[in-house]
N, C-alpha and C positions, 0 to 999 in steps of 0.2 A: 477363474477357479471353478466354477458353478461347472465346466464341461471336464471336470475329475471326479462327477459323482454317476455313481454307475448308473445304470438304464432302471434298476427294478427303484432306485429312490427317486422321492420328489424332492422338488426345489425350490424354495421359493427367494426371489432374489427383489434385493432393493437396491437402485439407484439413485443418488441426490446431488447436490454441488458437488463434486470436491470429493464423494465419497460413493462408495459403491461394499454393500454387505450380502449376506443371504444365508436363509437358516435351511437346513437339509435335514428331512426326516425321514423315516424307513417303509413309509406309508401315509396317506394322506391323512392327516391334522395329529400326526403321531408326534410324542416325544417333540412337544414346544408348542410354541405360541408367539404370534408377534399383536403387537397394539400399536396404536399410532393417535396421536392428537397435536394438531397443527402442525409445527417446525421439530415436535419429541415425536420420536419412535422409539420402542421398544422391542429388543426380540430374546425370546428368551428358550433354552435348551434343556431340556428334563422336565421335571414336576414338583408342585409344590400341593402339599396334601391340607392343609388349614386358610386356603381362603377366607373361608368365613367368620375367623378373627377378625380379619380386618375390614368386615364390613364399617361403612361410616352410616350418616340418617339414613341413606336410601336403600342402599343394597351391598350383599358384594361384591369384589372385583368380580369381574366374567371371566377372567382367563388368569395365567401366572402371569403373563406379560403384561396383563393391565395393572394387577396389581404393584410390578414392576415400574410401569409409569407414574401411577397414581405417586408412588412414595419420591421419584426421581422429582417431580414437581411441587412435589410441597416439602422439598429438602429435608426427605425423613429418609434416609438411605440405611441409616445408618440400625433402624428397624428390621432390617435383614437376618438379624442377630434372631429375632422372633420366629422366621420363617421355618418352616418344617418340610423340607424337601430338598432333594437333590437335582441340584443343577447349574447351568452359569447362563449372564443374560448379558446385554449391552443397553444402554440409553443412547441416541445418539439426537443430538442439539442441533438442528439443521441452520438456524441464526447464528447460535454462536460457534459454529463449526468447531462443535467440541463431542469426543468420543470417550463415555464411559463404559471398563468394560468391570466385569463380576465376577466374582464365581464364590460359589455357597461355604461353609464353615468350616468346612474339610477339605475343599478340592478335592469332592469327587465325581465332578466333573469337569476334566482337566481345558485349561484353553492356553494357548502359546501367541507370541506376535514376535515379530521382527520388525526392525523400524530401522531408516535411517533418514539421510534430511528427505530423499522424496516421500515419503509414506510411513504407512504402518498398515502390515500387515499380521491378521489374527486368525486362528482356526483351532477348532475342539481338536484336529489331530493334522499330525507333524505332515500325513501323506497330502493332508488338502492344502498345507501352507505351500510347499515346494510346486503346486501347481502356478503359484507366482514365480516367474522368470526370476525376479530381481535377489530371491531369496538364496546365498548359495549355499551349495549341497558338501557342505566340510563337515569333518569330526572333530569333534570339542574331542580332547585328549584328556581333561579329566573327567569327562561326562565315559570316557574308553573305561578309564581308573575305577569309575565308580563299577558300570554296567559288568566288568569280568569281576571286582572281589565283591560286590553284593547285590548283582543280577536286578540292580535297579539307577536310578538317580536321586539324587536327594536336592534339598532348598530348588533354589531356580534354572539351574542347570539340565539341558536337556541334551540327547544325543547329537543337535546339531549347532555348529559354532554360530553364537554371534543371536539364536533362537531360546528366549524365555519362558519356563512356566510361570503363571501367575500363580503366587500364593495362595493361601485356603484365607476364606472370609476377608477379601482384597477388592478393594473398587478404587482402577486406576480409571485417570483419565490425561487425557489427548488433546492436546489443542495448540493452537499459533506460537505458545507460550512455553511449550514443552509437556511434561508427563508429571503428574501427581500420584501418589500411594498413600490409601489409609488402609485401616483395619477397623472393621465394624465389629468384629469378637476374636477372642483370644482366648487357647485351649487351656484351660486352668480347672484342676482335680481341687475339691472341698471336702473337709472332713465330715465321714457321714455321720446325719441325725436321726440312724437308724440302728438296729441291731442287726445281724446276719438275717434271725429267721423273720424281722417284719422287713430287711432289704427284699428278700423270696417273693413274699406277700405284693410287696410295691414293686417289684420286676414282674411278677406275673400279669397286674392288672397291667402295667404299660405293655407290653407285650399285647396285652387282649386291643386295649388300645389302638397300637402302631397298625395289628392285623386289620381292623373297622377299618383302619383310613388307607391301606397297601390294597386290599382285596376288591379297592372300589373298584367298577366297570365291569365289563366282561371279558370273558375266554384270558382268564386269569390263571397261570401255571407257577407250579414250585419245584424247583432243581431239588430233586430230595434223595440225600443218602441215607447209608446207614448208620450214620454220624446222629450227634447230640447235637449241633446247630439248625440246620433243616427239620429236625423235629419238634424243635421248639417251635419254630414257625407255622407247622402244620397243627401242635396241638393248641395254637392260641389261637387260630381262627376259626371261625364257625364250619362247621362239619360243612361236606360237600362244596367249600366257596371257588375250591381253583382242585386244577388236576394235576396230577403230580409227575415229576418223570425222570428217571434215573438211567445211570449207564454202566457200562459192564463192558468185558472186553468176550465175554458168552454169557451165554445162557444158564448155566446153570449157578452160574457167580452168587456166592451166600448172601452177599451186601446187596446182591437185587431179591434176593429172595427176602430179606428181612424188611426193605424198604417197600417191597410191594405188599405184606404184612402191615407194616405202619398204613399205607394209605388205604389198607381198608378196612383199619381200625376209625381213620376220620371222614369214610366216606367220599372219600378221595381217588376221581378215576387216574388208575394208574397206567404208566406207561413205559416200556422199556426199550433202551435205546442201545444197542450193540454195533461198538464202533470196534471193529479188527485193529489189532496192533499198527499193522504194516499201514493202514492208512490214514494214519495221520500225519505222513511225511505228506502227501498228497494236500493239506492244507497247511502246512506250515508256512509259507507265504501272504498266506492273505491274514492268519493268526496275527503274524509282524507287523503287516500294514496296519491292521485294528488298533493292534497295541504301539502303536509308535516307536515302532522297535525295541522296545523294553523286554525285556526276557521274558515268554509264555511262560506260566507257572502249568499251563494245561491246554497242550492243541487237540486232544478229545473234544475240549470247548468245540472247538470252531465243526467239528467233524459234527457233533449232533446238532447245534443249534438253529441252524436254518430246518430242521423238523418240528423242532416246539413253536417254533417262530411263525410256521405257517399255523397254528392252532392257536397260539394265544397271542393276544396283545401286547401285555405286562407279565414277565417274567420275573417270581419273588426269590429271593437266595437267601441261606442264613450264611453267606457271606460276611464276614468282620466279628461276627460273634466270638470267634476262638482269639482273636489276639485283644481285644476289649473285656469286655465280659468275664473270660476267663482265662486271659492273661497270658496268653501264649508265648510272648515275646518276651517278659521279662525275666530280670535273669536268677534263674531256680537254682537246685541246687537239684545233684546227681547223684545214685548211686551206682555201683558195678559189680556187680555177682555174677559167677562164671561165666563172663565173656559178655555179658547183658548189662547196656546201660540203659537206666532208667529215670526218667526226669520226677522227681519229687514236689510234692504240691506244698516248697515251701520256699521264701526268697534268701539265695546264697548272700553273706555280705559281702557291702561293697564300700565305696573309698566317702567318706561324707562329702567327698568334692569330687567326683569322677570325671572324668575329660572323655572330650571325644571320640579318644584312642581308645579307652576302656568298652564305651560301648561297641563302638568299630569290632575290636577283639571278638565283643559277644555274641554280635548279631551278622557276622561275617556268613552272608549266606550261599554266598559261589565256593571255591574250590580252596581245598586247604593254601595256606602262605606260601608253604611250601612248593605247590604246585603254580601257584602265581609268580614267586620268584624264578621259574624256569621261563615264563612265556614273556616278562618283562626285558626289554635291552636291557645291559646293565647299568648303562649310564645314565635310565630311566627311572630306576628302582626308588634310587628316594623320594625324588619329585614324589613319583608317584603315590606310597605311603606316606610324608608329609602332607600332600596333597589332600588326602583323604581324611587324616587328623583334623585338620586343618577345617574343611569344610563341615566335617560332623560337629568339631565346637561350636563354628558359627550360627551352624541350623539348630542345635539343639541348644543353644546357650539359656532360654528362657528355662528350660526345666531340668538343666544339670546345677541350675546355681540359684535351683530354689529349696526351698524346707526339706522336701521327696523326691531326691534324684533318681530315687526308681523310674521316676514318671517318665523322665528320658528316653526309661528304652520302649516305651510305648509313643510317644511322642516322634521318633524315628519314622515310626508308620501313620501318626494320626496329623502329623504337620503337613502332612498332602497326602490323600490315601490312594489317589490313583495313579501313583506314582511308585506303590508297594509292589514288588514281584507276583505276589498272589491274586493285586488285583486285576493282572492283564485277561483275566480269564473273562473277568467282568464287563470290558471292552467287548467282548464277541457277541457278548449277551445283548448289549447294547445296537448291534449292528444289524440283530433281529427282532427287536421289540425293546418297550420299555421297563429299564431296571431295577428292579426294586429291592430297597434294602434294610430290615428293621432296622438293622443293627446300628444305623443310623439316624434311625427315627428321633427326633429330642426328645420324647419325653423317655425311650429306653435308656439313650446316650445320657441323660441328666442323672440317671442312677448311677451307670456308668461312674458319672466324675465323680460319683459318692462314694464309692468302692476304694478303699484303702488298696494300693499294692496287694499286699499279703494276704485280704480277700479273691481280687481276680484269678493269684497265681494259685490259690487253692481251688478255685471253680466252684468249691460247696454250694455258691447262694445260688448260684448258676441253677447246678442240681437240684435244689430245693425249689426253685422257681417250676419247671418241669415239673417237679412233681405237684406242686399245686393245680396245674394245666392240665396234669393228665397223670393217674398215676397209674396208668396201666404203662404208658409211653414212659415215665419212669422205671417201670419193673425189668422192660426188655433189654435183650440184651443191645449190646453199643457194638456198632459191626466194626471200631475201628481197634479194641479190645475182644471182643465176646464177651466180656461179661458186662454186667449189668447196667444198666448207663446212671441209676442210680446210688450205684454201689460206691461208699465213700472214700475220698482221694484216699488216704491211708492204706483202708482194706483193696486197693484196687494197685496200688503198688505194694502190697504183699502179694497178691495174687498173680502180678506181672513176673515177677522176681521169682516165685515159686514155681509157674509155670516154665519160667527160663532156666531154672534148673533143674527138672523132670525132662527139658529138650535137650541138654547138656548131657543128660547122664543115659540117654535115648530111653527112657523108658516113655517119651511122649513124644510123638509127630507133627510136624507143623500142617494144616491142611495145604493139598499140592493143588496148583492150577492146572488146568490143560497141556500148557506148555512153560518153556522157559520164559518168551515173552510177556506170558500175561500173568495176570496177579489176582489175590480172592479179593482183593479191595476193588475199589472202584475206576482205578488207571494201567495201565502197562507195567512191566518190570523194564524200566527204560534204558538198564545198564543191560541187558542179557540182548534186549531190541535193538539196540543199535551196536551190539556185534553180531548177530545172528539174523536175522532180518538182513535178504538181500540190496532190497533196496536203500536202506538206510546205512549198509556196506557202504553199497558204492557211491554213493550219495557225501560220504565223509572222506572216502577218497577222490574223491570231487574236487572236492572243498580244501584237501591236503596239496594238491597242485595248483591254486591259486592263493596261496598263503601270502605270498607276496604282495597281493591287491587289497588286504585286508589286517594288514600289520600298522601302516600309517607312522611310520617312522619311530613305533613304540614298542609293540609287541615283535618277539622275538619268533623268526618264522622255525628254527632250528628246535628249538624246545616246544614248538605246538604239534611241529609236526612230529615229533618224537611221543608226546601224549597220544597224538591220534593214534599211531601204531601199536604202542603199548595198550591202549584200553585193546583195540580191534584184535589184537594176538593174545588176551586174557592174562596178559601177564601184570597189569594192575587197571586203578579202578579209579577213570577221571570220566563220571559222567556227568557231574556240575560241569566242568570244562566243555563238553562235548556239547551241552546242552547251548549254552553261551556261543559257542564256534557257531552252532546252526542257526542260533538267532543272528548272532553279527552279519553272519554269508547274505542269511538272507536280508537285511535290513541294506548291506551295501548294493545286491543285486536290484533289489524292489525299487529302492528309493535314488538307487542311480547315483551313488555316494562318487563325491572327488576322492582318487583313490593315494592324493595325495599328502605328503604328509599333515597330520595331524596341526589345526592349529592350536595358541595357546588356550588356557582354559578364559570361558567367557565368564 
């Protein structure tokens, strides 16, 4: 396996009895640590930022990994729940030829194993596992089900048959006897002991917090838009600590003009990164390998980040904040003025006992039903919607059939978070430095579970937090609105609504980009790019004569390729579908997929 890691990483591999591992980082002593004492090894992938909790009489651990052993040997594992960092690690018992493996609170940072009577084998991504012969290279059929109607996988199911993700906060283990599963923590929301405006107060200091312990080291950088999450992260840490760097699809793009604004409001050397539309077809491929084939939510990622990567170490994101914090995912309630829907900061109701399907319905983030019942066989269709019921009860059963079934539909994405559509982007980040994530921090997360529903989905305390951190960065505008980024949920969907009807009635204009492919935000206009945009033409008519090798005895080749033509001749509009098409193409090409059929779900 160790000869599938590219030439620019290092390696470092361990052989034993019976056992053979090695940890891969991006640079030398980057992103992990391994420990060893006697017959225990330890190795461990990411970072853990509170060592010095855990000092005992003498000192601290020296590294994560040690502290990792220290706890696997005086059978305190289960302290893990205390740690503060993102990562996954393994113990391995060389006596008792026993293999325990980890991964932190959330799984977010994924690891997979395949096993059968000869072995087991495990990797942080799917592309290192398949470097073992023995692993085969089939499609789970409802890992297919999940990845085209919500552009991800959910519980332990991965894209390939017969290959597991390990749960969040999970220490299995391995040995002559078979495989053990616990759970050292379990994601449970408490009713908070706060008010909204001392929650602000207590979000802000944790935030100052999470910043001291994310910012440690050098040539320290922040992915920074002209968004309210990135800002939070630049105004809670000490002026000048890390530089900042944003992207655009030109130069003159308002959301780099505002964020390069912010960072030189915190002292903050700024950076900008212009990636052209047309080439990010150019990394699409290796985007997929990162993400283990899971649908990019962003191959821009992959286009800039070997630039910041060569300048910083540790890479900070306010990643996770919008669907945590302020509640992105759950389910709101909408209104619609001429022709404008707009999401309101208040939660629609729901069933006191909602099912799987319910949420399914909500959080369907790929391509309308409609459009998935045309690419399904038809003698596929229910499996495959049962299927999906089916699996979202069982993953979500702790927090559909508790007090707050709201919590469910955050639960969706916090029951393994690298396993979210949004977080593939995060995956690239990782592939150039190390990741870092407040919004994961415990002591912000711990407010987090204090947050009733109906707080998050309003974002107020959110708001209020920032403005305690900075209230100039409160005052400006939000480049993902214009207006104000402290201006209240309320008055900010009056102002949405009123501005939609001023565009309605043309007495107002939308600001134009350059072209049709690009946009004032921060990404492509990815439905006009991939009809317009030669390469990405033909690239989709590529992909349209080999439908056959990527259907797998499920999807229907007559009805994808009928999307494909109809988006590319403007006659309608499937570019969730299209986006999916070019992950699948590529994940079967990359990863050298059996192009046969599908097997049952593992």
């Amino acid at each position: 396996m160790a000869a599938s890691v590219p030439d620019r990483f290092s390696c470092e591999t361990i052989a034993g009895d019976g056992a053979a591992f090695g940890r891969v980082a991006h640079g030398p002593g980057r992103s992990g640590s391994v420990a060893r004492d006697g017959k225990l090894t330890a190795m461990l992938c990411g970072e853990i930022f509170d060592l010095e909790e855990f000092a005992d009489d003498k000192s601290a651990p020296e590294s994560a990994a040690q502290l990792i052993l220290q706890l696997a040997k005086t059978d305190r594992l289960d302290r893990l729940a205390d740690v503060n960092g993102q990562f996954c690690a393994l113990v391995h018992d060389g006596g008792a030829h026993r293999l325990s493996l980890i991964t932190d609170r959330l799984a977010t940072f994924p690891l997979h194993y395949w096993q059968n009577s000869d072995g087991l084998v495990f990797a942080t991504q799917l592309l290192t596992l398949l470097a073992d012969a023995r692993v085969p290279r089939r499609v789970d059929a409802d890992a297919l089900a999940q990845l085209f109607t919500m552009q991800r996988t959910i519980g332990c199911i991965t894209p390939l048959a017969g290959v597991r993700a390990m749960p969040a906060a999970c220490i299995m283990e391995f040995d002559a006897h078979g495989s053990r599963e616990r759970r050292y923590w379990s994601l449970e929301w408490r009713a908070p002991d706060f008010s909204l405006s001392e929650g602000a107060e207590l979000l802000a200091t944790a935030f100052r917090n999470a910043l001291a312990r994310q910012t440690s080291g050098s040539n320290v950088g922040l992915l920074l838009s002209g968004g309210v999450d990135s800002r939070i992260v630049l105004a809670a840490a000490d002026k000048g600590k890390m530089s900042s760097w944003t992207t655009a699809s030109y130069g003159a793009n308002p959301e780099l003009a505002l964020a390069r604004e912010l960072a030189g409001m915190f002292e903050s050397e700024h950076h900008a990164l212009i990636v052209e539309p047309k080439d990010t077809l150019q990394v699409l491929d290796q985007t997929v390998m990162e993400s283990s084939g899971l649908y990019p939510a962003s191959t821009p990622m992959s286009a800039f980040l070997p630039d910041v990567g060569t300048h910083c170490d540790s890479i900070l994101t306010g990643h996770g904040l919008d669907y945590t914090l302020r509640g992105y995912y759950l389910p709101a309630r909408f209104a619609e003025i001429a022709g404008s829907r707009t999401r309101l900061p208040a939660l629609r109701s729901i069933s006191s006992r909602p099912t799987g399907a319910d949420v399914l319905d909500n959080l369907r983030q790929g391509p309308p039903r409609s459009t998935i019942e045309r690419i399904v066989q038809g003698g596929r269709r229910a499996a495959w919607w049962n299927g999906l019921a089916a699996t979202m009860e069982e993953t979500l059963a702790p927090w559909l059939n508790s007090n707050d079934p709201y919590n469910a539909w955050d639960g969706f994405i916090l029951h393994s978070v690298s396993k979210h559509y949004a977080f593939t982007g995060m995956m690239a980040v990782r592939a150039v430095g190390d990741l870092r994530m407040p919004a994961f921090d415990n002591e912000v997360f711990d407010i987090y579970l204090r947050m009733p529903p109906s707080w998050r989905c309003s974002g107020r305390m959110t708001q209020l937090a920032l403005e305690r951190l900075s209230p100039a960065a409160f005052r400006m505008a939000n480049a993902n609105t214009g207006f104000r980024a402290g201006l209240h949920p309320w008055l900010e969907v009056s102002a949405l609504m009123g501005r939609a009807a001023l565009r309605r009635l043309r007495l107002l204009r939308r600001r134009a980009a350059p072209s049709a492919v690009q946009s004032t935000g921060s990404w492509q206009n990815v439905t006009a790019l991939y009809r317009e945009e030669p390469s990405y033409r033909e690239h989709f008519l590529a992909i349209r004569e080999r439908l056959d090798g990527l259907s797998f005895g499920v999807l229907d080749h007559d009805g994808m390729r009928a999307c494909i033509d109809e988006h590319l001749d403007g006659k309608a509009k499937h570019t969730k579908l299209l986006r999916q098409l070019l992950t699948h193409d590529a994940w079967v090409r990359t990863f050298k997929i059996d192009s046969s059929v599908a097997a049952a779900g593992s």
